[in-house]
Wavefront OBJ file of the C-alpha trace (Angstrom):
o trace
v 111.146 116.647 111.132
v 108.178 117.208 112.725
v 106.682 114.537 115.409
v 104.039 114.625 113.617
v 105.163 113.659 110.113
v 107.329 110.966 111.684
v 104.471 109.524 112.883
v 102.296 109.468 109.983
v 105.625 106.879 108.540
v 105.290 104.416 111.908
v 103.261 101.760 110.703
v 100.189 101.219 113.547
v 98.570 98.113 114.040
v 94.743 98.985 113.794
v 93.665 96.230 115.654
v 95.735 96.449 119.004
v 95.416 99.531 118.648
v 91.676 99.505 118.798
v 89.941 101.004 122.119
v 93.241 102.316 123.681
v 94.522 105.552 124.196
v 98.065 103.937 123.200
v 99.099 103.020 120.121
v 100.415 99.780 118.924
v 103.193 99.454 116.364
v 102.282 96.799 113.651
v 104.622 93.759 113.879
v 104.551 93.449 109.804
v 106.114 90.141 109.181
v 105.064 88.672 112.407
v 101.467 89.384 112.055
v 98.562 87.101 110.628
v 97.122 90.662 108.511
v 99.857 91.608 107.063
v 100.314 91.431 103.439
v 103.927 91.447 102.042
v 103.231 91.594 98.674
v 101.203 95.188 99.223
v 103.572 96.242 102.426
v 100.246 96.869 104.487
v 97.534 95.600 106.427
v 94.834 93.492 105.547
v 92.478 95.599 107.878
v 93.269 98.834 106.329
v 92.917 97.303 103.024
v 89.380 96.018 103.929
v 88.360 99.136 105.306
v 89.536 101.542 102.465
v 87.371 98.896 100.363
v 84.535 99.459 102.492
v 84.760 103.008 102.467
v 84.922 103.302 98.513
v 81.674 101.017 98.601
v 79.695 103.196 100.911
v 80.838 106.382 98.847
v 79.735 104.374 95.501
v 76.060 103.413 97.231
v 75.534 106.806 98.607
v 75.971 108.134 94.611
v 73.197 105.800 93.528
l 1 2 3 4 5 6 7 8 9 10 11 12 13 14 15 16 17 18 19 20 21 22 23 24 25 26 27 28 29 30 31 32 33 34 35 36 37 38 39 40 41 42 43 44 45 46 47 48 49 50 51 52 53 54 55 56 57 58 59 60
């Protein structure tokens, strides 16, 4: 497998990950953004929402 397909499955923690050249594994459980029910973070989850609003305004 490739390093970078096995990366793509490590789940990064956009926030400490924010501003540095290393990247932060997400903590899951342990971590006040995580969702359980969805298996991913709240950040991402407001961010694809954002980005699906932009691309909806920009069609107007």
């Amino acid at each position: 497998m490739s390093e970078q397909h096995s990366r793509k499955k490590i789940p990064f923690c956009p926030m400490l990950s924010a501003g540095s050249s290393d990247l932060r594994i997400c903590t899951q459980e342990n971590c006040a953004w995580y969702i359980s029910s969805s298996k991913t973070c709240a950040i991402y989850i407001i961010g694809h929402n954002n980005i699906l609003d932009i691309k909806e305004k920009q069609g107007k």
